[in-house]
N, CA, C and O atoms as a DFTB+ gen file, in Angstrom:
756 C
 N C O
     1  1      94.268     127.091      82.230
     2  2      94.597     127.550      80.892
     3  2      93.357     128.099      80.157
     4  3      93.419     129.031      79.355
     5  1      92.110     127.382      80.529
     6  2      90.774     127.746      79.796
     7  2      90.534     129.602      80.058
     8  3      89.813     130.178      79.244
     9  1      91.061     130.276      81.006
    10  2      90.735     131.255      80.845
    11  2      90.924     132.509      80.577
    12  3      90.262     133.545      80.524
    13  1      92.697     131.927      80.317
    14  2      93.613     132.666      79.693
    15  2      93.582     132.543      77.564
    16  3      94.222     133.081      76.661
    17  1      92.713     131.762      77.626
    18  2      92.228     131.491      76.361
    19  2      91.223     131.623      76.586
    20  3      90.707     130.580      76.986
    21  1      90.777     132.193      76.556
    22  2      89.214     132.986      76.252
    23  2      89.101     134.372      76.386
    24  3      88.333     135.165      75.841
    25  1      90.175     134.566      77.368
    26  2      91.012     136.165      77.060
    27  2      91.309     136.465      76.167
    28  3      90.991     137.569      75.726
    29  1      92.193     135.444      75.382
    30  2      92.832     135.396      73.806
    31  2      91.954     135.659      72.771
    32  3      91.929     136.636      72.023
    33  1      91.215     134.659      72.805
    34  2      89.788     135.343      72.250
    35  2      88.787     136.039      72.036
    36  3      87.988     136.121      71.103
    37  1      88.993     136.884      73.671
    38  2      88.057     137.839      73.409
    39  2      89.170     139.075      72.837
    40  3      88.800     140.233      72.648
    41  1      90.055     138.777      72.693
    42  2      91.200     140.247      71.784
    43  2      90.724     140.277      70.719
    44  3      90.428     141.367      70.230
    45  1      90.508     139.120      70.046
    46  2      90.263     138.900      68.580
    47  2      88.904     139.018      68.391
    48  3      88.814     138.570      67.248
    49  1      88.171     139.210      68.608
    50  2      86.558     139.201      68.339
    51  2      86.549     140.362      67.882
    52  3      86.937     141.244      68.647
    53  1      86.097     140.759      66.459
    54  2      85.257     141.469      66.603
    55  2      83.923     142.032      66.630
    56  3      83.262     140.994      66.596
    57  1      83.191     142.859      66.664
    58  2      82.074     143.524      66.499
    59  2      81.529     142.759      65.485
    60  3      82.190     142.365      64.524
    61  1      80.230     142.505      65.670
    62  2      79.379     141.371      64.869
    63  2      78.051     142.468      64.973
    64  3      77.601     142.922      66.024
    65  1      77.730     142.657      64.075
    66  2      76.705     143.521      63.220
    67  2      75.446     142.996      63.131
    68  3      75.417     141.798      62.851
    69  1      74.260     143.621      63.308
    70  2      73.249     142.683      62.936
    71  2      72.666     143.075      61.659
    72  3      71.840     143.972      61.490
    73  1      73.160     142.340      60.811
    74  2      73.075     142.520      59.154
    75  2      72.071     141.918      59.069
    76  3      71.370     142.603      58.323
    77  1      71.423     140.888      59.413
    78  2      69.923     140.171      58.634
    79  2      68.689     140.741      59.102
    80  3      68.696     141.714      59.855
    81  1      67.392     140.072      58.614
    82  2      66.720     141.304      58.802
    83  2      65.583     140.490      58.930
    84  3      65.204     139.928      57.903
    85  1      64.972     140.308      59.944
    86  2      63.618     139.120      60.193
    87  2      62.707     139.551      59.270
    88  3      62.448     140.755      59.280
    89  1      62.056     138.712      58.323
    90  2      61.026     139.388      57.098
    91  2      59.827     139.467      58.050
    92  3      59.515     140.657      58.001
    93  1      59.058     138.905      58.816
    94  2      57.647     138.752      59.447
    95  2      57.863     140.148      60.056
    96  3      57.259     141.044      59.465
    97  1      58.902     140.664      61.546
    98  2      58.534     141.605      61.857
    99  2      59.298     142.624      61.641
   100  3      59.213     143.630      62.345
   101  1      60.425     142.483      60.323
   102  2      61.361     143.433      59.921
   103  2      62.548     143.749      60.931
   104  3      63.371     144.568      60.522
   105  1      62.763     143.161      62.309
   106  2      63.956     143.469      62.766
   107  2      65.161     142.871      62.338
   108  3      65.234     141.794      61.746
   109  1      66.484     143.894      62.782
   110  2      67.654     143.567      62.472
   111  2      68.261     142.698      63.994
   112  3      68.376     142.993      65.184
   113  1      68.573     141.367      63.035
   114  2      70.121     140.479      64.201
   115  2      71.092     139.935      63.707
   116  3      71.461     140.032      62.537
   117  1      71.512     139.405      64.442
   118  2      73.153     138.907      64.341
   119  2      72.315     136.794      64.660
   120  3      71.744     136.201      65.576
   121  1      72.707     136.529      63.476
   122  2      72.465     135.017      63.206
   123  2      73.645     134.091      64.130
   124  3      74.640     134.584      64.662
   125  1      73.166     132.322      64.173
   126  2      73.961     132.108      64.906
   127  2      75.506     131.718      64.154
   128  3      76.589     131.454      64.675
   129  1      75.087     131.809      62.695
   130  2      75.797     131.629      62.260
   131  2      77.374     132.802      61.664
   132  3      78.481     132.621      61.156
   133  1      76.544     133.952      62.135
   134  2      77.415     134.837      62.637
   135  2      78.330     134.821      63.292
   136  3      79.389     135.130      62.746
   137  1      78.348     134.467      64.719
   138  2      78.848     134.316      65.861
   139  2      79.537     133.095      65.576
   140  3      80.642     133.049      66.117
   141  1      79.168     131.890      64.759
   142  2      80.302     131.169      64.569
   143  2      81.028     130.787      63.701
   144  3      81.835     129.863      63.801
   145  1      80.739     131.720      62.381
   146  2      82.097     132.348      61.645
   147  2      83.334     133.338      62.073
   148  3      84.376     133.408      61.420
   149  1      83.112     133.976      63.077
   150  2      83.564     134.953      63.331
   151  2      84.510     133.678      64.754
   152  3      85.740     133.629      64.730
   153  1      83.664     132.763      65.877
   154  2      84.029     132.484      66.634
   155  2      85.076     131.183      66.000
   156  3      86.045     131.008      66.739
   157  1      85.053     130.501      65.097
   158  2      85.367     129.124      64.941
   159  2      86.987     129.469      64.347
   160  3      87.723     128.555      64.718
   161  1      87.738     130.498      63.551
   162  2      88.876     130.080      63.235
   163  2      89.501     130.798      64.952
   164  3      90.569     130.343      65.363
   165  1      88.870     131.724      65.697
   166  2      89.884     132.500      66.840
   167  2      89.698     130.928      68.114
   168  3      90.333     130.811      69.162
   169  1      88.912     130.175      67.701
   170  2      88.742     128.928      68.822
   171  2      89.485     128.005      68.219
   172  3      89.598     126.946      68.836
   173  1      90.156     128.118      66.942
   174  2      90.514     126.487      66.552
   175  2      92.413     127.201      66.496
   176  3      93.383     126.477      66.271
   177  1      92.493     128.648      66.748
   178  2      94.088     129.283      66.462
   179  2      94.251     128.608      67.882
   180  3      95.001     127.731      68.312
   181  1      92.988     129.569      68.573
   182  2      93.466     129.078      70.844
   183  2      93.294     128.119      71.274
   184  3      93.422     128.161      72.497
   185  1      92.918     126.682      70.707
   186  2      92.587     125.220      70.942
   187  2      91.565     125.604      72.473
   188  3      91.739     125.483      73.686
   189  1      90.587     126.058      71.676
   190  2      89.229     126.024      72.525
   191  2      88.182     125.263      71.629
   192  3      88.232     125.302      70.399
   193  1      87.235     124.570      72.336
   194  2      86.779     123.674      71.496
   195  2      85.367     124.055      72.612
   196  3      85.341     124.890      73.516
   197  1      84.347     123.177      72.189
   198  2      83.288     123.502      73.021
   199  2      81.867     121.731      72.973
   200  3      81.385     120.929      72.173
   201  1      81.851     122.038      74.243
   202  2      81.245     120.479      74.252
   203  2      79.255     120.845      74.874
   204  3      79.079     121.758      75.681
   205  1      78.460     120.310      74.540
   206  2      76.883     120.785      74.681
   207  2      76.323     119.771      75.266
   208  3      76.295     118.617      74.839
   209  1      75.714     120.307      76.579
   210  2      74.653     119.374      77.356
   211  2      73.289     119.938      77.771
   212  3      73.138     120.894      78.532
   213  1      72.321     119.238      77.187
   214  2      71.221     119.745      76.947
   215  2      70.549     119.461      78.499
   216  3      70.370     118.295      78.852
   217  1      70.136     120.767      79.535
   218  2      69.592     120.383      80.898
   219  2      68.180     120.268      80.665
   220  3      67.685     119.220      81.080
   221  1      67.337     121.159      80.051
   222  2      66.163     120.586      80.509
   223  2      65.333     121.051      79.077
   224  3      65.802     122.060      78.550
   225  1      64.668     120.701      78.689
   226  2      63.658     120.663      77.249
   227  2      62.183     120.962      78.073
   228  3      61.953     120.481      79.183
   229  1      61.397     121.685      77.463
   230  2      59.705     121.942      77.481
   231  2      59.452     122.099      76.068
   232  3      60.231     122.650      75.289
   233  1      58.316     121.588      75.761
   234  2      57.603     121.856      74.493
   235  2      56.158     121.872      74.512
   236  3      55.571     121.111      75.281
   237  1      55.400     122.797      73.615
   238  2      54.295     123.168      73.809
   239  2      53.522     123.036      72.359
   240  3      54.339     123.455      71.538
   241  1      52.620     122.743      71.843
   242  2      51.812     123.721      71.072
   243  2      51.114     124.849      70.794
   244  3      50.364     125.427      71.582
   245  1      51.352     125.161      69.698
   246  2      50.551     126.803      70.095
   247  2      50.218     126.659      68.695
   248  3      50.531     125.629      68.098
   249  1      49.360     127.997      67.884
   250  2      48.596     128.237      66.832
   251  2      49.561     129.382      66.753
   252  3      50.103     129.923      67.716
   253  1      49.724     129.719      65.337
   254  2      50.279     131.179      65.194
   255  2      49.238     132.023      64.627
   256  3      48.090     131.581      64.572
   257  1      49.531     133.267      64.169
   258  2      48.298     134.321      64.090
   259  2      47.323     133.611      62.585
   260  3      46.190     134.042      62.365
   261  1      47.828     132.739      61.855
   262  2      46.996     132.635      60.712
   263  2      45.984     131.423      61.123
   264  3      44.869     131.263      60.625
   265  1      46.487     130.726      61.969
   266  2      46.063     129.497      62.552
   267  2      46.701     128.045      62.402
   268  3      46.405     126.926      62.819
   269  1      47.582     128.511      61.716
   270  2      48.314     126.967      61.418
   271  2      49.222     126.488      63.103
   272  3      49.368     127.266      64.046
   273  1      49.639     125.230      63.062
   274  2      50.716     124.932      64.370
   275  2      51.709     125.103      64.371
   276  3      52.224     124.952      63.263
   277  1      52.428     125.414      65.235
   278  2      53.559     125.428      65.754
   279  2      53.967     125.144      66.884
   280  3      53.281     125.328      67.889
   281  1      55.161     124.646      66.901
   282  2      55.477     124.136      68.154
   283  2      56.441     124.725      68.872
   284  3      57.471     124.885      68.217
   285  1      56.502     125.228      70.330
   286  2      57.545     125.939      70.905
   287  2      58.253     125.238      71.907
   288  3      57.755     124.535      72.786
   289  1      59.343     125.454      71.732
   290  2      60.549     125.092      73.058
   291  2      61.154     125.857      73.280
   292  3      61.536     126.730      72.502
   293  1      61.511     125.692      74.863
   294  2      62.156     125.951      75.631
   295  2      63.262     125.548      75.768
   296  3      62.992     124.355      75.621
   297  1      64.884     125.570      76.023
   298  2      65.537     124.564      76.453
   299  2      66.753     125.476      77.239
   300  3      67.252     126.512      76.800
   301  1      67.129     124.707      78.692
   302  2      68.451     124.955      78.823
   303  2      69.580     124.393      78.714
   304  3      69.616     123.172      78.872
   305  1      70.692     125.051      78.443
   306  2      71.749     123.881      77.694
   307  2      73.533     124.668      78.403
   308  3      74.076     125.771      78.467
   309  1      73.759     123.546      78.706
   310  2      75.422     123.583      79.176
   311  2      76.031     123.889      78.067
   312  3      75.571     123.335      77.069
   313  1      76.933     124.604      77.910
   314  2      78.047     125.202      76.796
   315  2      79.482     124.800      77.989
   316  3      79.815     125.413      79.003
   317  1      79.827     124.091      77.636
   318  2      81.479     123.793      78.279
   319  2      83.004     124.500      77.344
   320  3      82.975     124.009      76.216
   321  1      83.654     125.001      77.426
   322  2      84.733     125.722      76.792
   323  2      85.829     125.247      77.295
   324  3      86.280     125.691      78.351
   325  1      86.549     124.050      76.451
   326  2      87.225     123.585      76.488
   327  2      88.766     124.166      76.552
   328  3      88.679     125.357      76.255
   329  1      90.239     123.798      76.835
   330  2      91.025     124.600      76.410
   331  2      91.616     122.933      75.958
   332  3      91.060     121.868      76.223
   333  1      92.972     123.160      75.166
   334  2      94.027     121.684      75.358
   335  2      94.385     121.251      76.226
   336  3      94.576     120.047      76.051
   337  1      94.730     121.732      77.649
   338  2      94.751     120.569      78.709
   339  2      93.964     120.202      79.059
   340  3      94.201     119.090      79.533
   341  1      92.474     120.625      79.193
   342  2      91.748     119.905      79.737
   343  2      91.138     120.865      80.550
   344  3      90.370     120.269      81.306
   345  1      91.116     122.062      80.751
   346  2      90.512     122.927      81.695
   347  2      89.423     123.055      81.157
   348  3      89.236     122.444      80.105
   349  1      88.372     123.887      81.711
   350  2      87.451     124.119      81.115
   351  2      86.718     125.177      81.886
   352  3      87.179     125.605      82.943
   353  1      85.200     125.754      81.209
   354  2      84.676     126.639      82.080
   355  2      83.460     126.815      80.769
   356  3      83.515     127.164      79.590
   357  1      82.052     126.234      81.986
   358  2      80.888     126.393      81.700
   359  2      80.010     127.409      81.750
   360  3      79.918     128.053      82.795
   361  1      79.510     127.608      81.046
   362  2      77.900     128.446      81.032
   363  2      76.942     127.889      80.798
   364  3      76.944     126.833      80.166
   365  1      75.567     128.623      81.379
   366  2      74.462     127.536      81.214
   367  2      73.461     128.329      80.583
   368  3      72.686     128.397      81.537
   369  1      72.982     128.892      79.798
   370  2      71.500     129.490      79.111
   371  2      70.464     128.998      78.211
   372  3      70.655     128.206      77.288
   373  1      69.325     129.539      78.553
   374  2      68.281     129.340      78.212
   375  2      67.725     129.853      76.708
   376  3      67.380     131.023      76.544
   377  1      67.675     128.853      75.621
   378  2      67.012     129.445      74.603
   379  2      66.009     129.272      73.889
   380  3      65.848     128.069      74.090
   381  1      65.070     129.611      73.086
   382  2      63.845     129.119      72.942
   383  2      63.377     129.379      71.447
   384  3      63.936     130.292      70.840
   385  1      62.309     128.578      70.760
   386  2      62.767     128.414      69.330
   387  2      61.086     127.788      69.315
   388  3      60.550     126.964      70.056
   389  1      60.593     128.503      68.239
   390  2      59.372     128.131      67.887
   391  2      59.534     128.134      65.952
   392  3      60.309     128.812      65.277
   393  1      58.216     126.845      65.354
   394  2      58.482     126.425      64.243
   395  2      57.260     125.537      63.869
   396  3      56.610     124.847      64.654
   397  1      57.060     125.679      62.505
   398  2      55.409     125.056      62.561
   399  2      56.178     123.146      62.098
   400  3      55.771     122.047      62.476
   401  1      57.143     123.437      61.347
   402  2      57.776     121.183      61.577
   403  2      59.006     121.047      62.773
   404  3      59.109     121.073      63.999
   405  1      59.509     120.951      62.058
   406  2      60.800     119.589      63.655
   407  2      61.933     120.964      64.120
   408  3      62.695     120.865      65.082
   409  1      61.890     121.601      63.667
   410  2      63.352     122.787      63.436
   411  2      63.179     123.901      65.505
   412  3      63.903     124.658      66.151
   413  1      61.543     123.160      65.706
   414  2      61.605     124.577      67.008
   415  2      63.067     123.973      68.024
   416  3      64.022     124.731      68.197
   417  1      63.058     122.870      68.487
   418  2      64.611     122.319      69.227
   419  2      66.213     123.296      68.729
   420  3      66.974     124.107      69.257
   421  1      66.021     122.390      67.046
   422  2      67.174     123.866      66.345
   423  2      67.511     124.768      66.702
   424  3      68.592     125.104      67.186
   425  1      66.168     125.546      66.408
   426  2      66.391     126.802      66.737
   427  2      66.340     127.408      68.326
   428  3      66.971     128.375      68.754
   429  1      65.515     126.648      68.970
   430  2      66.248     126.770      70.496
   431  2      68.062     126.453      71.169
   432  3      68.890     127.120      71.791
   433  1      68.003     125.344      70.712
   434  2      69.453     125.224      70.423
   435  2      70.594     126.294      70.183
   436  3      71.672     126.556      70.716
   437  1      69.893     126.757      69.193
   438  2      71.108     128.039      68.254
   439  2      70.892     128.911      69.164
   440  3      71.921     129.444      69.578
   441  1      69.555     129.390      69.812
   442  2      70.110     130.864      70.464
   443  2      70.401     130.699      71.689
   444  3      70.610     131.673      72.412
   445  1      70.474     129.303      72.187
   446  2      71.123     129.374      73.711
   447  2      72.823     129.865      73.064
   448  3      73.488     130.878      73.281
   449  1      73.045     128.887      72.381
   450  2      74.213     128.956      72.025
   451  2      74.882     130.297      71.466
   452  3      75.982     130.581      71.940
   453  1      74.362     131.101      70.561
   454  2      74.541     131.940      70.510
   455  2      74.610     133.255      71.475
   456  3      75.403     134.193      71.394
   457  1      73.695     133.082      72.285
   458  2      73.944     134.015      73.503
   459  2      74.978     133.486      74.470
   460  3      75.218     134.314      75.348
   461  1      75.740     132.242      74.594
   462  2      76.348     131.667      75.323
   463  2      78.027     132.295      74.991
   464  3      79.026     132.643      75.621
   465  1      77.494     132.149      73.414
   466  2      78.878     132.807      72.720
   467  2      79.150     134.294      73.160
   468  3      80.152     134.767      73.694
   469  1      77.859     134.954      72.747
   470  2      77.812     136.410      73.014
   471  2      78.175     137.296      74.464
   472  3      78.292     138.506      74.659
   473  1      78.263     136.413      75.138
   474  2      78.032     136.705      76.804
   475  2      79.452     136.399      76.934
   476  3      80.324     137.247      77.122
   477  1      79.655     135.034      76.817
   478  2      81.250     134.702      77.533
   479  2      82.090     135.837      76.194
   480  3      83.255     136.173      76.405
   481  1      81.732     136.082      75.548
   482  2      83.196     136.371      75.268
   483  2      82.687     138.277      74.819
   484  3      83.349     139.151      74.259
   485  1      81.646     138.293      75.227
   486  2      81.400     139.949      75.423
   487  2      81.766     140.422      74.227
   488  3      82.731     141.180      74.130
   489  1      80.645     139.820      72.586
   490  2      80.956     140.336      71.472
   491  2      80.543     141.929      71.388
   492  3      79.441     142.368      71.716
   493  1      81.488     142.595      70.955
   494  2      80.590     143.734      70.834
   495  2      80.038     143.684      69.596
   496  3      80.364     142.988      68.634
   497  1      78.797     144.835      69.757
   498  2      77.973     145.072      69.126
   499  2      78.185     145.928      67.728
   500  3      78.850     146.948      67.911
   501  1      77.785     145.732      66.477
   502  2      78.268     147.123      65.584
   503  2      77.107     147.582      64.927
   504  3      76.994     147.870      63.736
   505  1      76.025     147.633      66.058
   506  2      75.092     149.294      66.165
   507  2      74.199     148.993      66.996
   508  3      74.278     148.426      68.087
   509  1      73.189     149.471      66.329
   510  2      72.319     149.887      67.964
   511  2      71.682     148.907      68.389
   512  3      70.994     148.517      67.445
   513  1      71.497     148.227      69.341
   514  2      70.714     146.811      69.809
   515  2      69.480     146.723      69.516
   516  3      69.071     147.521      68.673
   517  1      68.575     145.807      70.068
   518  2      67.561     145.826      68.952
   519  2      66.805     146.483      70.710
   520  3      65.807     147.202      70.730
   521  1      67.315     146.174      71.597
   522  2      66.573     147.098      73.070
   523  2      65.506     147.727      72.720
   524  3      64.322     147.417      72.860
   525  1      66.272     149.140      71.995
   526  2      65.529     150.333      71.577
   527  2      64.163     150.172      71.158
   528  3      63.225     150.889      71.507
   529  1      64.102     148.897      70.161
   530  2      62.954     148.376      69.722
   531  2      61.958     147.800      70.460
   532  3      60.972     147.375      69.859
   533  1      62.033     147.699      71.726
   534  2      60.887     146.816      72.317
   535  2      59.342     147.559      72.423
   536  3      58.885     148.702      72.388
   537  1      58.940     146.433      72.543
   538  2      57.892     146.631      72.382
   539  2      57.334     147.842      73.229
   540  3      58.376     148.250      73.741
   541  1      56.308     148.679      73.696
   542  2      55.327     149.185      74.722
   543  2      54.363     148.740      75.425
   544  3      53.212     148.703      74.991
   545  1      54.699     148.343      76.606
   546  2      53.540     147.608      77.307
   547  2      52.743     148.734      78.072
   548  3      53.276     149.625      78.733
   549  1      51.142     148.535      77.852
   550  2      50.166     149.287      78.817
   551  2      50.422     149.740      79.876
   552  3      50.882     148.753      80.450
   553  1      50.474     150.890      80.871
   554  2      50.669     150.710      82.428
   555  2      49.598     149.729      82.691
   556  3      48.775     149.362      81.853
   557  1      49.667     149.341      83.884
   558  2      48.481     149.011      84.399
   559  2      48.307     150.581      85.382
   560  3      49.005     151.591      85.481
   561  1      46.790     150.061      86.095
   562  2      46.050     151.121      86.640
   563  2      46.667     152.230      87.756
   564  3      46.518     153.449      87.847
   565  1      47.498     151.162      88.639
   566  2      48.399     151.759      89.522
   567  2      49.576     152.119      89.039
   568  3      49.944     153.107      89.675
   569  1      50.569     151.738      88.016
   570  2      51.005     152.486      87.389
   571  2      51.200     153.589      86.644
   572  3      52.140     154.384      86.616
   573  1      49.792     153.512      85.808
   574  2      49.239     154.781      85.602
   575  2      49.048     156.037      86.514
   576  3      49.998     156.808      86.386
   577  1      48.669     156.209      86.866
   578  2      48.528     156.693      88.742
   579  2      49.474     157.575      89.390
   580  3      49.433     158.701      89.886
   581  1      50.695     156.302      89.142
   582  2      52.252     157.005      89.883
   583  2      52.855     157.641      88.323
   584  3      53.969     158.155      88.429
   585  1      52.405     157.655      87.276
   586  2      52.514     158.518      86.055
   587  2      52.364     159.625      86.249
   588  3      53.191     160.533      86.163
   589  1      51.185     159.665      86.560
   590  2      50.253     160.576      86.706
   591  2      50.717     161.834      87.726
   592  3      50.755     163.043      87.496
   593  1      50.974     161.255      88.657
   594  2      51.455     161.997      89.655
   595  2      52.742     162.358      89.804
   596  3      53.004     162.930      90.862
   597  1      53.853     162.139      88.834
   598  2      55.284     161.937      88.380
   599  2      55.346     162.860      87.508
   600  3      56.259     163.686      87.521
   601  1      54.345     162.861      86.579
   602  2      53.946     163.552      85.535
   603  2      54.081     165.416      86.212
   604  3      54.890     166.318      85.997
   605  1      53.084     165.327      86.904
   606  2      52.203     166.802      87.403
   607  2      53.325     167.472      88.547
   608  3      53.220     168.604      89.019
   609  1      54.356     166.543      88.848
   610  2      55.060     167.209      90.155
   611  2      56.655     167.481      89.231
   612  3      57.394     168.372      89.648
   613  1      57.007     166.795      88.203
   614  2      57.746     167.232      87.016
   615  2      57.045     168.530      86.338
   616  3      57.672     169.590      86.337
   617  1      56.267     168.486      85.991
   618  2      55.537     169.471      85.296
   619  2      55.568     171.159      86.311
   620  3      55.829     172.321      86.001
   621  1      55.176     170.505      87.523
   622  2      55.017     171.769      88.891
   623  2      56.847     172.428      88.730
   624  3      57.067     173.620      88.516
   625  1      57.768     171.569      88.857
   626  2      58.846     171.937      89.024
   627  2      59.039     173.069      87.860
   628  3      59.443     174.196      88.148
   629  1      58.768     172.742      86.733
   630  2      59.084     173.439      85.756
   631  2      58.375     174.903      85.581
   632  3      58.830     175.704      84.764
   633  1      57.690     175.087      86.068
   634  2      56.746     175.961      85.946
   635  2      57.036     177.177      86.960
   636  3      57.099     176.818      88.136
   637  1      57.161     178.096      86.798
   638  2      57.592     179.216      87.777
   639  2      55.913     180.411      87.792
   640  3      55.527     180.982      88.812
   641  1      55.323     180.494      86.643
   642  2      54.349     181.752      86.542
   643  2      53.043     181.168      87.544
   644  3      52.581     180.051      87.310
   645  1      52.526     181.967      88.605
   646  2      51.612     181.162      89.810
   647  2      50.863     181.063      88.985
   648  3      50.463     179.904      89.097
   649  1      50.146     181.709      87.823
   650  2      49.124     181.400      87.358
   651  2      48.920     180.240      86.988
   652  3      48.058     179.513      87.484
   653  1      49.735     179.901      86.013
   654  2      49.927     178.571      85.260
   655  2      50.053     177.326      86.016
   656  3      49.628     176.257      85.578
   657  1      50.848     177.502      87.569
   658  2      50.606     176.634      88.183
   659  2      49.839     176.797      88.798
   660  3      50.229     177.960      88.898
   661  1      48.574     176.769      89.715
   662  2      47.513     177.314      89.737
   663  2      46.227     176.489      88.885
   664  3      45.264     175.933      89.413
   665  1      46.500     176.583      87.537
   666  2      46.013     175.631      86.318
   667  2      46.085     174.103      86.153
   668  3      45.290     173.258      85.741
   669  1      47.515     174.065      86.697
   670  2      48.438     172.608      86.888
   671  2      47.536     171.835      87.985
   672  3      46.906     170.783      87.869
   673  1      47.716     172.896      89.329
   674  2      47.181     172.085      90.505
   675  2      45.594     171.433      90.181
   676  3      45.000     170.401      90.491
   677  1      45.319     172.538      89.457
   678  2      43.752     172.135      89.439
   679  2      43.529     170.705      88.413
   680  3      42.789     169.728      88.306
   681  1      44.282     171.109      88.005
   682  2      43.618     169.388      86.714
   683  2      43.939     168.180      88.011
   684  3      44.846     167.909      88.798
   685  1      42.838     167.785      87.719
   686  2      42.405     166.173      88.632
   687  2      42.905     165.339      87.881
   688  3      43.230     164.441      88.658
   689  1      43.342     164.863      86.334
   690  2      43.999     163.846      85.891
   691  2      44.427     163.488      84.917
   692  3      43.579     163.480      84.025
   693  1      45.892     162.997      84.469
   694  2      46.553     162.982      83.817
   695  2      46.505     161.715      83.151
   696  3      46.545     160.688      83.829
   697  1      46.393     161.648      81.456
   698  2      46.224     160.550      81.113
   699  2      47.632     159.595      80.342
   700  3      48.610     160.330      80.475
   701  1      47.893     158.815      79.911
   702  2      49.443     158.274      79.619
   703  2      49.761     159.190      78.482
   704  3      50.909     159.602      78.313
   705  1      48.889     159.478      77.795
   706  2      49.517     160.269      76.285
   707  2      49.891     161.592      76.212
   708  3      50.541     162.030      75.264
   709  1      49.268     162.739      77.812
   710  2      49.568     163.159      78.341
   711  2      50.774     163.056      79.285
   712  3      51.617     163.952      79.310
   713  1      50.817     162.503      79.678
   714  2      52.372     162.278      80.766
   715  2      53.279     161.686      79.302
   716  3      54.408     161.613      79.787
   717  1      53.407     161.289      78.007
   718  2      54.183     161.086      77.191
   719  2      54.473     161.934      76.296
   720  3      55.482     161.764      75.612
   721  1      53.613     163.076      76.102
   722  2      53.943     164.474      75.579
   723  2      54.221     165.460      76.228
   724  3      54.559     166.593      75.887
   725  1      53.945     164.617      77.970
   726  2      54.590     166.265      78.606
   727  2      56.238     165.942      79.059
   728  3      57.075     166.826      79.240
   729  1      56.525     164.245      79.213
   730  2      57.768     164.472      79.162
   731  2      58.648     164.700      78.002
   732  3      59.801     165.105      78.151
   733  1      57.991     164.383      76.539
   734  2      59.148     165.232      75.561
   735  2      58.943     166.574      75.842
   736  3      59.984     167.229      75.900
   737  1      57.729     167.283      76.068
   738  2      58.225     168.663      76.115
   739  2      58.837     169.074      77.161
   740  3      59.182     170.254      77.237
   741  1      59.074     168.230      78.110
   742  2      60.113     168.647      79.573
   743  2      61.072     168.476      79.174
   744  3      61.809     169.462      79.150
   745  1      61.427     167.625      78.827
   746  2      62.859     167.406      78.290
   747  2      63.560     168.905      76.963
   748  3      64.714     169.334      76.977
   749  1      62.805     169.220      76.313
   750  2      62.782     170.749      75.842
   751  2      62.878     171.672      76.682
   752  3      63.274     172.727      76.186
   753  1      62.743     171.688      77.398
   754  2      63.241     173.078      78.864
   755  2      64.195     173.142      79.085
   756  3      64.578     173.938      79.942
């Protein structure tokens, strides 16, 4: 029965928005308390209920950028999805929650759970994920490299006048800010 109710539920879900807005690094998410306004009257219409077993806890100290403490956890945690007879059907994820008093567990807590929600029942989204936003990591050296050379044989393709390629062949090396302005302007061709 558990999974014919959770079908039920995922009809009724809708699109959960990420309306709040982290003040430290200004991104937009979807709170956990989102996910369980939206989840708690379509689980209490389908007598789905949900039971939490905490598998494994790490905790650390760390300093944050001003220097004060904080403490980080790790945790993975069983989400069980109950139905009224008794069926059920688990998920298990990992969430992690840092905090300078007692709240880092909390908040590890909330986003296992919240992604537990988000996953089993495939909330959609109502705009653009925060993906887009990630960060930019450095190549490293050998990465750079196969840029480089990704870069100049994209670049060769495009190029039809011998002269110009000719010019191409000859440059010995391509640097990342280069291979990142020559693929927007490839993408312009």
């Amino acid at each position: 029965m558990i999974h014919s109710k959770i079908i039920e539920c995922m009809r009724e879900i809708g699109a959960i928005g990420k309306n709040k807005t982290n003040q430290q690094q200004g991104y937009k998410y979807r709170g956990i308390e989102d996910f369980m306004n939206a989840c708690h009257p379509i689980f209490a219409k389908h007598g789905v209920y949900v039971q939490t077993k905490i598998v494994n806890v790490s905790r650390e100290d760390r300093v944050s950028n001003k220097g004060s403490a904080l403490i980080y956890t790790m945790m993975t945690a069983q989400f069980t999805f109950i139905a009224e007879d008794g069926s059920s059907a688990t998920t298990e994820v990992v969430g992690e929650g840092m905090d300078s008093g007692d709240k880092s567990s909390n908040k590890a807590l909330s986003a296992a759970f919240k992604y537990a929600l988000a996953q089993l029942m495939i909330v959609p989204y109502a705009m653009i994920d925060s993906e887009i936003e990630s960060p930019i990591v450095a190549a490293k050296s050998d990465d750079l490299q196969n840029l480089r050379v990704k870069y100049g044989q994209m670049l060769m393709a495009k190029v039809s006048d011998p002269q110009e390629r000719y010019k191409l062949e000859a440059r010995e090396s391509w640097d990342a800010a280069k291979y990142e302005s020559g693929i927007k302007y490839l993408s312009t061709l």
